[in-house]
N, C-alpha and C positions, 0 to 999 in steps of 0.2 A: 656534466651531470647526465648529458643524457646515453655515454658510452655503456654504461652496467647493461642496462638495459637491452644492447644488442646483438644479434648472437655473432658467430663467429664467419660468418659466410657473406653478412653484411656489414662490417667493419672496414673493410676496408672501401666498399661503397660511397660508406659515410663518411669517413676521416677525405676521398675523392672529392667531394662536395665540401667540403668545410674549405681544401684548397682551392677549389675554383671559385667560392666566396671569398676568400682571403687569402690570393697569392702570397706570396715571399712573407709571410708571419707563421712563426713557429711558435706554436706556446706550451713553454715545459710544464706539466702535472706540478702541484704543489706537494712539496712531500715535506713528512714530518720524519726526520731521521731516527729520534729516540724511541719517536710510537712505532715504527715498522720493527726496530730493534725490543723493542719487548715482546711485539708480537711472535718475532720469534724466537725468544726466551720461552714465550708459553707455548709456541705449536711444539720445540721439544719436547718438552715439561708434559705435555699428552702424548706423547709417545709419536706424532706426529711429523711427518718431512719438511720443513720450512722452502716449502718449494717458492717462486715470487710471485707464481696467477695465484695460491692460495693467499699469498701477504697482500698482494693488491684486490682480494676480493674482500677480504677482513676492514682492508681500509676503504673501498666503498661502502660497506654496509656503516660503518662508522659516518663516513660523509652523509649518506643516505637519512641516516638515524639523526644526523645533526638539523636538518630541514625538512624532516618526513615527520608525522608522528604515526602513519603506516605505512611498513615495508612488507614487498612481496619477495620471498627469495626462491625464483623460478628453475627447475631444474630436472632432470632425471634421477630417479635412484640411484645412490651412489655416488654421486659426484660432490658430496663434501657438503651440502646446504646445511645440516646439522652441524659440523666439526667447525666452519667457518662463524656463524653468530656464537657457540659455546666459546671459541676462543677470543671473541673479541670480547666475551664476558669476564672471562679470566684476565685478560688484560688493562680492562678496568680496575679487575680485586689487586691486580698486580701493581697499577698508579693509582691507588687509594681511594679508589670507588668503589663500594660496597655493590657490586652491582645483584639487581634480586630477578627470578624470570621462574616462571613456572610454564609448563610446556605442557597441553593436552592437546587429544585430536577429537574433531569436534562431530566427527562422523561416527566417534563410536558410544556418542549417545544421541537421542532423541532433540528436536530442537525444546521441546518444554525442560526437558533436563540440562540443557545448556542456557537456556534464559531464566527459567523459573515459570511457574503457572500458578492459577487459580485453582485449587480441588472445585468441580463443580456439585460438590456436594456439601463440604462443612465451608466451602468460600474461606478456606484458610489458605494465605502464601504459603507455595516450596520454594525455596530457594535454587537455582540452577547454579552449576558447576562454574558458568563466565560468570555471572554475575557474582556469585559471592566473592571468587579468586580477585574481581577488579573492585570489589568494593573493599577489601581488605588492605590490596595496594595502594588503593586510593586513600583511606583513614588512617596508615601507617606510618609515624614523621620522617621527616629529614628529604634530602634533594639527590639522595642515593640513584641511580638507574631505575627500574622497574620494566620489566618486558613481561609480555604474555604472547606465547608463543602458539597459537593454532597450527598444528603439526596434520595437515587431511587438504586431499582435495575440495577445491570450490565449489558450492552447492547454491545453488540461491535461495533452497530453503533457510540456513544460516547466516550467509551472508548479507542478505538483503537487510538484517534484523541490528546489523552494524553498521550501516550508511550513515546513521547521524553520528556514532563513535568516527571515523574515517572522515568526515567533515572535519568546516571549521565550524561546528559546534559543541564535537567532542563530549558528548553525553550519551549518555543508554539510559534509555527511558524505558521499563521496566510494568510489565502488565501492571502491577500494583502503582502505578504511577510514580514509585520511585526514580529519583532521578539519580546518575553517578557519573559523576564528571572524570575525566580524562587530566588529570595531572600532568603540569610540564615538564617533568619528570618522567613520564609514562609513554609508555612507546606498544604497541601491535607489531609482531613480525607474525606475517604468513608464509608457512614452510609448504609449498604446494609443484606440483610437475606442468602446469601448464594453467593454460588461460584460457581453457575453453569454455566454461559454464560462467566466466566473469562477465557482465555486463562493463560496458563503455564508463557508466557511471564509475560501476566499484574500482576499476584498472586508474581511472584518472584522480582518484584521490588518495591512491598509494604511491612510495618510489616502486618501482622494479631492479632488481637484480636478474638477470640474467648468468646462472651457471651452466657454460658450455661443458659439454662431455668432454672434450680436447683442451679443456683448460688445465684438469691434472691426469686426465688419464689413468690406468693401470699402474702404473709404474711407482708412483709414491706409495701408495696400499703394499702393493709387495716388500717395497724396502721397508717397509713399520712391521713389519709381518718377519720378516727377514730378521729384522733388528732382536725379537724376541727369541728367537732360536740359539739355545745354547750353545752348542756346536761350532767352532770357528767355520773346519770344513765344511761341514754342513751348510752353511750359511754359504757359501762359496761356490758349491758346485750347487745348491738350489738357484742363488744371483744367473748363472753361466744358464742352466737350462731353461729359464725363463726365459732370460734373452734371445736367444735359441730359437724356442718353438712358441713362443706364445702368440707374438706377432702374425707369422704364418698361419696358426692353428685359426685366429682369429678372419684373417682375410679367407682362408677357405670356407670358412662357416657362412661368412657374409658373401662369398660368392655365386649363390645358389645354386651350385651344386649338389647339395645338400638338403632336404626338407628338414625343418628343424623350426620349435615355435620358437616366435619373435621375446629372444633374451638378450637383457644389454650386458654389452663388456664386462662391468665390474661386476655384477652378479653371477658369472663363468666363474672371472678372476678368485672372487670370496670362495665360493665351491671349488674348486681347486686346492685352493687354501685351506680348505678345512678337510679336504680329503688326504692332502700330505700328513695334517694333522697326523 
């Protein structure tokens, strides 16, 4: 449970300690052979590389979601945080769960517009963008999935305002006093780059995922990317000169010999891509 969670530098750290606690025991991962097999039916099915760190991050977040009812999916731009919960969404639609999830960023409106407020002038309720979205899934029947995805960095002007959702009391109390409870069915994913503005409190009442940059790298994006090019050839001698020079181009950038502002890998990689375009 608590591997998602950490990055790549202190892995093997950790797994150090687990054996000097528990010599000569080995304990295999539980796996579900069918579920990682449709998973990757759908990461195809998206035009996507069924590579195994994306199949084993689809099946955390699933573990996560199974004992969470909020998940953090922590990560850099680009490294798949979106493609990874959309596909285990599809994968649900694929074993006959309807699953439902609506995705805003919660930074690109006001906090009265994301809870709702009092006009201080006719005292009449607005309704805000979370609150109407989770009062809808909440009133909605059946035991389908439901996700609400805040897609923005952590702010404590927002977040603070979801402590008792993120508890085990699972309600949003609401200026107008309305109450809207959190469905067992009902699950919060935070799609965010880090944990810096998160208090103790709000970090300890979600799971985490941790997505390492090194977990898929450049390399799958290019071959999804590849995949669409008409061109046998083409495809061919693009595969060959990536290989080539990307690497190199890469480690000279980060070698500082070069002034250059701070861009990560896959955002090159995309611009490049869209420059062959």
């Amino acid at each position: 449970f608590n591997v998602p969670k950490i990055v790549t530098d202190d892995m093997q750290i950790f797994l150090g300690l687990i054996t000097d606690l528990f010599p000569k025991i080995e304990v295999i991962r539980k796996r579900n052979e069918n579920f990682e097999e449709t998973i990757r039916q759908v990461t195809t099915e998206l035009g996507l590389q069924p590579e195994e760190n994306f199949i084993l991050k689809v099946v955390q977040v699933d573990e996560l979601l199974a004992v969470r009812h909020c998940v953090m999916l922590v990560g850099l731009a680009g490294t798949g945080k979106s493609q990874i919960w959309k596909a285990l969404a599809k994968t649900y639609n694929a074993l006959g769960k309807k699953c439902i999830y609506a995705d805003l960023d919660p930074k690109a409106v006001t906090n009265d517009e994301l809870f709702g407020y009092i006009n201080p002038a006719t005292r009449e309720w607005k309704d805000g963008l979370f609150s109407s979205i989770m009062r809808d899934m909440a009133s909605s029947p059946g035991n389908d999935p439901k996700w609400i995805v805040l897609d923005g960095d952590i702010d404590p002007t927002w977040i603070e305002s979801l402590n008792t959702v993120m508890d085990d009391n699972k309600v949003l109390t609401l200026a107008s006093n309305e109450r809207i409870t959190l469905k067992p069915n009902m699950r919060l994913l935070f799609e965010i780059q880090d944990l810096k503005q998160a208090t103790p409190a709000t970090v300890s009442r979600a799971g985490i995922l941790y997505v390492n940059p090194s977990d898929l790298g450049w390399n799958p994006f290019v071959q999804s990317w590849l995949e669409r090019r008409e061109d046998q050839a083409e495809r061919t001698a693009l595969a060959m000169l990536f290989e080539r020079y990307v690497n190199p181009c890469l480690d000279a950038l980060h070698s500082g010999r070069f002034k250059s502002l701070p861009v990560d890998n896959m955002s090159m990689i995309q611009t490049l891509c869209r420059l062959l375009e």
